[in-house]
Jmol script that loads the backbone (N, CA, C; Angstrom):
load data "model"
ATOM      1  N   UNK A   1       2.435 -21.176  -6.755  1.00  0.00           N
ATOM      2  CA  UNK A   1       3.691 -20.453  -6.631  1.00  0.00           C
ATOM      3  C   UNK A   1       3.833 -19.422  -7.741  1.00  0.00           C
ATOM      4  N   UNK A   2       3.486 -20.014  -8.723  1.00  0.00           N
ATOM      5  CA  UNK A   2       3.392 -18.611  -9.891  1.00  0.00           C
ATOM      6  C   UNK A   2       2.457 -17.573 -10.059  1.00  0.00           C
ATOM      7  N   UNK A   3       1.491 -17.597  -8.875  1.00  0.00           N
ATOM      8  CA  UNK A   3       0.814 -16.106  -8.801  1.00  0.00           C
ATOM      9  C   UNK A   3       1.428 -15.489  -7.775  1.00  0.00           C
ATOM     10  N   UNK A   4       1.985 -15.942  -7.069  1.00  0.00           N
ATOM     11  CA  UNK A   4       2.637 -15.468  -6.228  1.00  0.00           C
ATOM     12  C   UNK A   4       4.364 -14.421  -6.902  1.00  0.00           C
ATOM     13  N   UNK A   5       4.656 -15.451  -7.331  1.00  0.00           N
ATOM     14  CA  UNK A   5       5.897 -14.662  -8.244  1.00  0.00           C
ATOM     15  C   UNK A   5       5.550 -13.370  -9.230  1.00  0.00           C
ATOM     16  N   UNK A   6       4.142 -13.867  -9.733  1.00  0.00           N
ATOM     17  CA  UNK A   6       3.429 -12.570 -10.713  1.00  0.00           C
ATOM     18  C   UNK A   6       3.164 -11.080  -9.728  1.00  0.00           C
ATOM     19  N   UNK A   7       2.715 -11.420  -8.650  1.00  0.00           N
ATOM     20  CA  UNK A   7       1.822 -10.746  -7.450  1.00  0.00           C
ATOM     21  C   UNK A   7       3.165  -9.805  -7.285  1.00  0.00           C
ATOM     22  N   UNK A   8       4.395 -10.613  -6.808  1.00  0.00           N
ATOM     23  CA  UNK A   8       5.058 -10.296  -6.382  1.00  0.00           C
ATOM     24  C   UNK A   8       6.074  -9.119  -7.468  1.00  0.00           C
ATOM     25  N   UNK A   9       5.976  -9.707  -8.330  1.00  0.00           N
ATOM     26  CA  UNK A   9       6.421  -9.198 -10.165  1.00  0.00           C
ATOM     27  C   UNK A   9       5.901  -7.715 -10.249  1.00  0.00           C
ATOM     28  N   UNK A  10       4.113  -7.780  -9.979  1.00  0.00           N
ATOM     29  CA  UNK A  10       3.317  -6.559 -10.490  1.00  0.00           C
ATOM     30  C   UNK A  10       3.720  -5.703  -9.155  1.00  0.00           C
ATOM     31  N   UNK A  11       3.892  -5.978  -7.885  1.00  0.00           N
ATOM     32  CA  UNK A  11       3.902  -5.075  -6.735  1.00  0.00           C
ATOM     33  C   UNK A  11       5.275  -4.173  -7.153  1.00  0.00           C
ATOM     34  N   UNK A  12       6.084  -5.224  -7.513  1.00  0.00           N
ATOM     35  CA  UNK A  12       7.446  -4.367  -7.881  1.00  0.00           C
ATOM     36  C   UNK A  12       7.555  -3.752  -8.419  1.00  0.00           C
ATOM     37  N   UNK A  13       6.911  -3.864 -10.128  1.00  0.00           N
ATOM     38  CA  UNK A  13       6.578  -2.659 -11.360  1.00  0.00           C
ATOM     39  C   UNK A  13       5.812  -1.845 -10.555  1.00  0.00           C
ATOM     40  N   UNK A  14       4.898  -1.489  -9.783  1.00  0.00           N
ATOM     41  CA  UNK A  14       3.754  -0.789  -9.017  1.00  0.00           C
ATOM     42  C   UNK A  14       4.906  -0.092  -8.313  1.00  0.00           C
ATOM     43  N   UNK A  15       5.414   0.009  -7.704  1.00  0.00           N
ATOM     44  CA  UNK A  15       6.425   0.250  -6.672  1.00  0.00           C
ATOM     45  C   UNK A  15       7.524   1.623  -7.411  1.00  0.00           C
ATOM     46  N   UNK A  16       7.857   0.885  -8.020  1.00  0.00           N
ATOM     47  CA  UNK A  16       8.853   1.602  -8.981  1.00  0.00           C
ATOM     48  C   UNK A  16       8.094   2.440  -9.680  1.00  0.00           C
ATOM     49  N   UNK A  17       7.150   2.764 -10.225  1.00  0.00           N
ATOM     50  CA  UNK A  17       6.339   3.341 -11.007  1.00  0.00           C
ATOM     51  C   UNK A  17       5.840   4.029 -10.088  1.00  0.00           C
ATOM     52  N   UNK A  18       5.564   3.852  -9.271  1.00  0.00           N
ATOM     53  CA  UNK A  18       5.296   5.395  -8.389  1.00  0.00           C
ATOM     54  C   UNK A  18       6.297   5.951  -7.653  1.00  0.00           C
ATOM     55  N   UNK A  19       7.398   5.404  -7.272  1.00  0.00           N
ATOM     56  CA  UNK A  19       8.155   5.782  -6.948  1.00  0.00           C
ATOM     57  C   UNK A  19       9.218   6.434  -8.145  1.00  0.00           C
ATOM     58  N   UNK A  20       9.038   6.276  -9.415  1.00  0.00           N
ATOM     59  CA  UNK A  20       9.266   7.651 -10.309  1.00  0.00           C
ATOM     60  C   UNK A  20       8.514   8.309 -10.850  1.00  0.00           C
ATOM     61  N   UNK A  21       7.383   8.073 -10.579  1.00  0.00           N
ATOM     62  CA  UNK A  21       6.221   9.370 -11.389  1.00  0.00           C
ATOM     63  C   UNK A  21       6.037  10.151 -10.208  1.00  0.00           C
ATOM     64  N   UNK A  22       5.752   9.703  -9.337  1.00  0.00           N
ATOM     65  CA  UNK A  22       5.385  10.571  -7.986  1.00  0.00           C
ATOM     66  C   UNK A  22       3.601  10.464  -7.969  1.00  0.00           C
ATOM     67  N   UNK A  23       3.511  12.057  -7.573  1.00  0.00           N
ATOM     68  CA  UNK A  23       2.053  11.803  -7.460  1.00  0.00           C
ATOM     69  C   UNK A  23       0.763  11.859  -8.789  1.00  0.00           C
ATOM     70  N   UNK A  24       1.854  11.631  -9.780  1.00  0.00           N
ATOM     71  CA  UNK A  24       1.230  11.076 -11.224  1.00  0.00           C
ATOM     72  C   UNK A  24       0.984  10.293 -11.274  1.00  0.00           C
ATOM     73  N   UNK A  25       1.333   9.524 -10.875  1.00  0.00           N
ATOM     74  CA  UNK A  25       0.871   7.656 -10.836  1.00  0.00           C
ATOM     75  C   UNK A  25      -0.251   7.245 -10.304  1.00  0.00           C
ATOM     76  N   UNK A  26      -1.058   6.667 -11.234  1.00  0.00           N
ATOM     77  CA  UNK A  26      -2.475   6.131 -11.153  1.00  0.00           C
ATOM     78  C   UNK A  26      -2.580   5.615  -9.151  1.00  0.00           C
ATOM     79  N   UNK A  27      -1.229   4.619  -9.186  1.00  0.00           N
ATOM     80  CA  UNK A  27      -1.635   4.239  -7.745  1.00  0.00           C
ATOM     81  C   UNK A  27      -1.084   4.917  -6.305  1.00  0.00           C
ATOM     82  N   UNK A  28      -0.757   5.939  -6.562  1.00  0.00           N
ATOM     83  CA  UNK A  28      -0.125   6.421  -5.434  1.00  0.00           C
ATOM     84  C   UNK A  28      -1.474   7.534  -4.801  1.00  0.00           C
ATOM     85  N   UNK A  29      -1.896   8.033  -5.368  1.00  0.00           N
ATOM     86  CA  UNK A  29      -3.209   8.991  -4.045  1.00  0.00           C
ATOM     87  C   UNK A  29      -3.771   7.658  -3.700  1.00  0.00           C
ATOM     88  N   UNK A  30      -4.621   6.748  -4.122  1.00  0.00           N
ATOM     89  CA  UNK A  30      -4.857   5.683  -3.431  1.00  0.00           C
ATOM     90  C   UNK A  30      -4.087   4.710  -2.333  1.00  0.00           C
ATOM     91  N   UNK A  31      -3.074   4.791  -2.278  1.00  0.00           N
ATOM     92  CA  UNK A  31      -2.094   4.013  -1.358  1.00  0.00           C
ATOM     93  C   UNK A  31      -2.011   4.780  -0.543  1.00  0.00           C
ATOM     94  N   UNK A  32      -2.004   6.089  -1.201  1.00  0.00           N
ATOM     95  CA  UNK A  32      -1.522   7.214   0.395  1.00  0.00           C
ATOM     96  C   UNK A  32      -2.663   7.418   1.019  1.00  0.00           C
ATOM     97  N   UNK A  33      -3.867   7.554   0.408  1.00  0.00           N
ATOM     98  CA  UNK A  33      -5.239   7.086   1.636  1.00  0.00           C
ATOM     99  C   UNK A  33      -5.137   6.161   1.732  1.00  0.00           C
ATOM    100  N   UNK A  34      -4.803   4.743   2.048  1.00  0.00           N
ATOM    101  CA  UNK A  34      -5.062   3.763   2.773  1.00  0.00           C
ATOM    102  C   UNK A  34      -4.072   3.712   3.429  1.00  0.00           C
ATOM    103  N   UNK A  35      -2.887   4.161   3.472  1.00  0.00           N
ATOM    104  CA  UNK A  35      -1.648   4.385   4.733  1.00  0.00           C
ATOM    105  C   UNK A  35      -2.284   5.699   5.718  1.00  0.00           C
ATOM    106  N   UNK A  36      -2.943   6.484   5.239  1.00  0.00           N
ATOM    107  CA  UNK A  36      -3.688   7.463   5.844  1.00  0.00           C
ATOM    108  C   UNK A  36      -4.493   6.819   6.732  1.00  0.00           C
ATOM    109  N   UNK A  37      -5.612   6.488   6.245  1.00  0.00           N
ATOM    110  CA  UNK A  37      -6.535   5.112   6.895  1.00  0.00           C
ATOM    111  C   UNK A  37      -5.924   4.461   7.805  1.00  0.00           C
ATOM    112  N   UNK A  38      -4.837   3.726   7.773  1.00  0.00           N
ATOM    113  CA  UNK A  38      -3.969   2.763   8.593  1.00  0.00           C
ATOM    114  C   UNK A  38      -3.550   3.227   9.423  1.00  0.00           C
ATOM    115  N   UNK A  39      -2.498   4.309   9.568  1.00  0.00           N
ATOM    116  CA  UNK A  39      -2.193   4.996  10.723  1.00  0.00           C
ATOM    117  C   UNK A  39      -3.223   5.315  11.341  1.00  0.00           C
ATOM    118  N   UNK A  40      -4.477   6.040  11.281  1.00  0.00           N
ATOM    119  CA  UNK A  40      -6.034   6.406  12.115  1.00  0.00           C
ATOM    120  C   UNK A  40      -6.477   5.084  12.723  1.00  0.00           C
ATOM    121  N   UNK A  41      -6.140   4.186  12.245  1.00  0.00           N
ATOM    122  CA  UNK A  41      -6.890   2.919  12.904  1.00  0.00           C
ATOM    123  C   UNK A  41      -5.826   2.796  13.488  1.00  0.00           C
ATOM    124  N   UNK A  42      -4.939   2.334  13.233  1.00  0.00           N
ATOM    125  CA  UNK A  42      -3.928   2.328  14.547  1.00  0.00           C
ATOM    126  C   UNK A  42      -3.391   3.598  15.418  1.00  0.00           C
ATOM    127  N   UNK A  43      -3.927   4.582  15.431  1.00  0.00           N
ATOM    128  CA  UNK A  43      -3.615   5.461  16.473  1.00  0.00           C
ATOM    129  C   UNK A  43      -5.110   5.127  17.046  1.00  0.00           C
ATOM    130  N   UNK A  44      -6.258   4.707  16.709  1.00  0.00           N
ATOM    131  CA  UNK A  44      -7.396   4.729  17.298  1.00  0.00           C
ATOM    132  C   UNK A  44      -7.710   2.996  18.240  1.00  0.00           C
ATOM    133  N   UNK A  45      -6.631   2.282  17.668  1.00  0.00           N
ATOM    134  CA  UNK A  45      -7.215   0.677  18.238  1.00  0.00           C
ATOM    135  C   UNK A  45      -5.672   0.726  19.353  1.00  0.00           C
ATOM    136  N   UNK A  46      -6.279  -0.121  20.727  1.00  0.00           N
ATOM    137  CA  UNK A  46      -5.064  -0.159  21.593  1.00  0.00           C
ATOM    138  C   UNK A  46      -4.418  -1.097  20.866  1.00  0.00           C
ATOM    139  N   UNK A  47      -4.696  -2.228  20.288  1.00  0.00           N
ATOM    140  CA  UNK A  47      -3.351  -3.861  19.723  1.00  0.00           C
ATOM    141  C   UNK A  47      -2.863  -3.040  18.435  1.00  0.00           C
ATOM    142  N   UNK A  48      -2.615  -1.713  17.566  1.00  0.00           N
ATOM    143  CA  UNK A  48      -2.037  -1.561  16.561  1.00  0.00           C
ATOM    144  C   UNK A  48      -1.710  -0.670  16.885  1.00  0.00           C
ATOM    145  N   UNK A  49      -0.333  -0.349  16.677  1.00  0.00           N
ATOM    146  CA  UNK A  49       0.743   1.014  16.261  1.00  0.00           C
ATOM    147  C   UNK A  49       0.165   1.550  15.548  1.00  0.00           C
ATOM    148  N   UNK A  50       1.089   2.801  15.305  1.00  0.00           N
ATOM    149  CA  UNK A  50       0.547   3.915  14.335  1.00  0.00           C
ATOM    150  C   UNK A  50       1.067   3.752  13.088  1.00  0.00           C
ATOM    151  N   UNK A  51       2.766   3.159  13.078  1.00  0.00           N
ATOM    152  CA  UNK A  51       3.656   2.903  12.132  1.00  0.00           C
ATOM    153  C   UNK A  51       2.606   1.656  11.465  1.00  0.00           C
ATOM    154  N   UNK A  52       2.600   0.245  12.271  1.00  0.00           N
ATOM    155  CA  UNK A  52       1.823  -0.741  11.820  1.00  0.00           C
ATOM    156  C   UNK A  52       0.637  -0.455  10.841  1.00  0.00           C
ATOM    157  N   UNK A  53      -0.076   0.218  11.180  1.00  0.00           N
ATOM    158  CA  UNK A  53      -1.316   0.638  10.793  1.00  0.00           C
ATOM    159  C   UNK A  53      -1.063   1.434   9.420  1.00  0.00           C
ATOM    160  N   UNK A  54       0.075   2.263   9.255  1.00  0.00           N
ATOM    161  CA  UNK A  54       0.434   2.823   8.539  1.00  0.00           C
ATOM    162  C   UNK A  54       0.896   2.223   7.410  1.00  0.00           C
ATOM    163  N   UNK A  55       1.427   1.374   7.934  1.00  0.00           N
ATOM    164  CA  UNK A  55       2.322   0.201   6.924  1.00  0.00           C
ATOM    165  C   UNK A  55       1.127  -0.622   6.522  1.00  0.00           C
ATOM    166  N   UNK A  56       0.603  -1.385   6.846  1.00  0.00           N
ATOM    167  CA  UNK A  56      -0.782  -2.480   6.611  1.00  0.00           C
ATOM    168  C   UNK A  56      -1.844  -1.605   5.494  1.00  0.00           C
ATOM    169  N   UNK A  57      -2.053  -0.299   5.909  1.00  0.00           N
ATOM    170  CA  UNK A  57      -3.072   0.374   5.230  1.00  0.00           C
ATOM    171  C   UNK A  57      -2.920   0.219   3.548  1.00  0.00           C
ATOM    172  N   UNK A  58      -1.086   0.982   3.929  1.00  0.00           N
ATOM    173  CA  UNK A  58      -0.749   0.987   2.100  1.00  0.00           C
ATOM    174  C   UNK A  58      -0.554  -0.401   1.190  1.00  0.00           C
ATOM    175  N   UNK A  59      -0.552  -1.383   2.150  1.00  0.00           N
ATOM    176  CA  UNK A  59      -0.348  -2.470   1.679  1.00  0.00           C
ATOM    177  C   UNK A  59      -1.562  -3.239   1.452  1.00  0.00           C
ATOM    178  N   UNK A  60      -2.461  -2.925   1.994  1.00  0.00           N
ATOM    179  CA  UNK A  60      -4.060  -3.594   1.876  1.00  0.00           C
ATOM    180  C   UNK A  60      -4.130  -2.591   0.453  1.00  0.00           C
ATOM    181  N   UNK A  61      -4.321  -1.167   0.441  1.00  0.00           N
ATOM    182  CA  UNK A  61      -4.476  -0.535  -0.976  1.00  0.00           C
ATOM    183  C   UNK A  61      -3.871  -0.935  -2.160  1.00  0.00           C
ATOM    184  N   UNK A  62      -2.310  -1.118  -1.784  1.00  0.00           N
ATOM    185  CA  UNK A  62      -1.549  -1.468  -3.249  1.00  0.00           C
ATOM    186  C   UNK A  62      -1.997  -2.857  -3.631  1.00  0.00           C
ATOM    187  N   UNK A  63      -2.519  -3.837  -2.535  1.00  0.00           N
ATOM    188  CA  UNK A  63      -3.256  -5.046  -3.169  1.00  0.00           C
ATOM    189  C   UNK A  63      -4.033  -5.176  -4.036  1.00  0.00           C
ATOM    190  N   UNK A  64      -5.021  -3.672  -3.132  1.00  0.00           N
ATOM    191  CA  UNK A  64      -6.457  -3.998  -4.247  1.00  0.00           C
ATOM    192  C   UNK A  64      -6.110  -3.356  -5.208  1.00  0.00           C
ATOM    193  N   UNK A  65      -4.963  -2.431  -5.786  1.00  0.00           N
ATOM    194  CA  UNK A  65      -4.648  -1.882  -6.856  1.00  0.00           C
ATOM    195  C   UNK A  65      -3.727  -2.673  -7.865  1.00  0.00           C
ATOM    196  N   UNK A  66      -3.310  -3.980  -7.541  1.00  0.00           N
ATOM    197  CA  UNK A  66      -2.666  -4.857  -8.708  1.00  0.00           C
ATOM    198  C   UNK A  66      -3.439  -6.189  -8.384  1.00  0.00           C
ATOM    199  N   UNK A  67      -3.751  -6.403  -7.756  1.00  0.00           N
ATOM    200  CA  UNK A  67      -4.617  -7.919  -7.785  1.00  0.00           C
ATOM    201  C   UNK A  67      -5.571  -7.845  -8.938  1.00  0.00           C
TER     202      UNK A  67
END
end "model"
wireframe off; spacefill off
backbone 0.3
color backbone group
């Protein structure tokens, strides 16, 4: 439960931190190619949306960027 609270801890500082630096922030061109990525796979696979895909992408990136 407490990596989970940490996980959850660092996504939030991550979050906020790019959401005031903008595209200064170490993790934001990386998140925005893998929401990039995400939407293409889901406009390209029939079982995923475009939104879905979109959403999943940046969230698989911001993983591998605080894990």
């Amino acid at each position: 439960m407490a990596d989970n609270d940490d996980l959850l801890g660092r996504a939030t500082e991550e979050i906020s931190g790019m959401a005031k630096q903008g595209m200064d922030h170490p993790s934001t061109k990386p998140v925005l190619i893998g929401a990039g990525i995400g939407a293409v796979a889901g406009a390209l696979l029939p079982f995923v949306s475009l939104p879905l895909g979109l959403v999943a992408g940046a969230g698989i990136a911001l993983y591998q960027r605080i894990k």
